[in-house]
N, C-alpha and C positions, 0 to 999 in steps of 0.2 A: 787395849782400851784405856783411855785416860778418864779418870775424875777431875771434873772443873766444877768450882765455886765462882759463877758468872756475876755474881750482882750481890756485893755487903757494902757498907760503909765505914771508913774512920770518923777518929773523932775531926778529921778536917770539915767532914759533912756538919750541918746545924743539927740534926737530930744524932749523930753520931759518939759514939763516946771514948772507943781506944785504938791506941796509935797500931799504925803498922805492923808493928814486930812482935804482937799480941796478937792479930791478924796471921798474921803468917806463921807462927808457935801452931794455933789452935789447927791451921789447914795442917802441917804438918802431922799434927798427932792424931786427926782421923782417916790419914791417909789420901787425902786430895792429891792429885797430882800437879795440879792448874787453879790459879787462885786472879782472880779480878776484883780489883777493891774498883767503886764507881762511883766515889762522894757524888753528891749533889752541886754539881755546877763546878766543880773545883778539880783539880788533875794531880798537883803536888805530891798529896802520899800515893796517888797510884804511881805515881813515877819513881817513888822511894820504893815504893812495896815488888814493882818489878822489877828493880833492881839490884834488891838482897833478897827477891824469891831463890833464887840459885844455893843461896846459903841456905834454904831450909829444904833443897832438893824440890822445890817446885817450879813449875815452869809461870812466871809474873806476865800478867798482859795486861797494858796500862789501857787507861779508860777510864770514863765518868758518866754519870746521868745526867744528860740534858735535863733540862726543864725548856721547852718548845713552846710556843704561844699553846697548843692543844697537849702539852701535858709532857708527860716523862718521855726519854726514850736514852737507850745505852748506847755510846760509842763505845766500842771496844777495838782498840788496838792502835789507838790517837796519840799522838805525842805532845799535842797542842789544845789547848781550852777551847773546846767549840762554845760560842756566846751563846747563854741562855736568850731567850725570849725571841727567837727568829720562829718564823713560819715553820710547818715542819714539815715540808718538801725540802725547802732550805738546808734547815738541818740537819736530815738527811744527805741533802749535797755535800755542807761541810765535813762533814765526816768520811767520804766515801774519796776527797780531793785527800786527805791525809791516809790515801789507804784503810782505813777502819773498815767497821762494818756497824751496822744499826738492827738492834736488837732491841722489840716493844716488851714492857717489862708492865704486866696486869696492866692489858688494856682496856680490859671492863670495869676496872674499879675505877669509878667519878670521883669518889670522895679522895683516893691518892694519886692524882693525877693522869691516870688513865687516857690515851688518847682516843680512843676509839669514838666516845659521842661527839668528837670534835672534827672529824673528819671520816670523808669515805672510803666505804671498803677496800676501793684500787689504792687509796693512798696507803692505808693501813697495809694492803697487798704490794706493798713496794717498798718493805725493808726486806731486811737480808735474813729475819729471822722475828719467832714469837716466843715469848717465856710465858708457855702455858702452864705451869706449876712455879707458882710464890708462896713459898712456906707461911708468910703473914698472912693468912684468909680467919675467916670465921664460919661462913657455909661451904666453900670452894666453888657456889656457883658462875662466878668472874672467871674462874678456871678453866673449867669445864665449856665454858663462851670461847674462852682464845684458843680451848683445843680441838674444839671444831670448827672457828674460822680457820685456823693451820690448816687440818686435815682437809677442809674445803676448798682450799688453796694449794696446797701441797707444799707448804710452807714449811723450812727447817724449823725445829720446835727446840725449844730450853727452858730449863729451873734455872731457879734463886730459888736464897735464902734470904735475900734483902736484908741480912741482919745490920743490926745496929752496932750490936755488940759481939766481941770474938765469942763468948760462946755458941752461940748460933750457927756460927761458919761452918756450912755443912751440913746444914738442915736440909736444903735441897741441894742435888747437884746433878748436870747434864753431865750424860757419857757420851764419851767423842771416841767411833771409832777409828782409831789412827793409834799408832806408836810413834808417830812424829811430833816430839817435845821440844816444837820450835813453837815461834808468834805464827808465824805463815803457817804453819800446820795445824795448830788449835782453828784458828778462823778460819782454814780451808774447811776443816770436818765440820764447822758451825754451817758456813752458806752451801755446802754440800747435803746438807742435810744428813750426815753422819752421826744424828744424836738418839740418845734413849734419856729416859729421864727419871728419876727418883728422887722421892724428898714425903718428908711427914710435917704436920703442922706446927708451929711452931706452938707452943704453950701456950694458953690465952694471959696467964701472969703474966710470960713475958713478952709476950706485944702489949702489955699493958703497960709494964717496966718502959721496954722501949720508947714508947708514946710517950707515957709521961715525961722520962729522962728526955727526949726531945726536946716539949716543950718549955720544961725548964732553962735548958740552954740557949734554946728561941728567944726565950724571954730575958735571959741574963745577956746577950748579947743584943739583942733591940737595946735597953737600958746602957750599957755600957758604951752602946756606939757613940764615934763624936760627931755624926752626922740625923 
């Protein structure tokens, strides 16, 4: 059985804060075997971060978080920038043409982009997987929604830890039954539905940290832009 961290970000992402190799240190030291960095809308350090996973004895699977006209969703296993802001049939397509796969990541929560009030169940029922446990909750009700649309569906199921920051990597992570520490084998055990899941909340300091550190960066980079 492998341990995978599906869904963190760098500091490539806007709300993100450290590079790669601080990323991949921390998966390393809690024993992750499988690490997916998924900036927001950007590919860059996940293509860094799977490419010196192997130096840190893990297995790197590049990918990013869409942002879709209805909301977030993950490619995982893309070598190329799916365009934010398309339809999310769409981008589902794009990512499915570069072999990936699409993994909805807190489809309940509206206030972090959430796809689910944005579209219907069968569309929601036509990715390749659901991240019913996101270590950033405050009730876990949004969770407990995508874990019974899953189960309703028979839908492969996955955590995140969404984290911002490397410490967090690890907070939630899907177990993938398989001992195959390839790409093709991590995303086979995903859309087979070969997962179990584990993860605890993440602190409320520090999704507050996070948040905040976000917006700051949001803001210094609106400001700084030359457009």
């Amino acid at each position: 059985m492998l341990q995978a961290e599906l869904h963190c970000h760098s500091a490539l992402s806007y709300d993100g804060r450290d590079p790669v190799d601080m990323l991949l240190t921390q998966a390393q030291a809690v024993g992750l075997d499988v690490l997916a960095v998924t900036d927001h809308d950007e590919i860059d350090a996940s293509l860094e971060a799977a490419e010196k996973a192997p130096d840190y004895g893990l297995v790197g699977i590049p990918g990013m978080e869409v942002t879709s006209a209805a909301g977030h969703v993950l490619a995982l296993g893309v070598q190329e920038l799916v365009p934010p802001g398309l339809e999310f049939m769409e981008t589902l397509d794009r990512i499915w043409e570069q072999g990936g796969i699409a993994v909805i990541p807190h489809p309940y929560q509206k206030a972090r982009h959430g796809v689910a009030p944005h579209i219907t169940g069968e569309e929601l029922a036509s990715a390749d997987g659901i991240e019913i446990y996101n270590s950033r909750l405050f009730t876990g009700r949004s969770n407990r929604q995508a874990e019974g649309f899953a189960e309703r569906r028979d839908l492969p199921m996955t955590a995140g830890s969404d984290a911002h920051i490397a410490e967090m990597v690890g907070q939630a992570v899907t177990e993938l039954k398989t001992t195959d520490r390839s790409l093709d084998g991590v995303l086979d055990a995903i859309t087979d539905g070969r997962t179990s899941v584990v993860g605890k909340r993440t602190p409320w300091r520090i999704s507050f940290k996070q948040f905040g550190g976000g917006m700051k960066r949001r803001a210094k980079q609106t400001l700084f832009s030359p457009f």
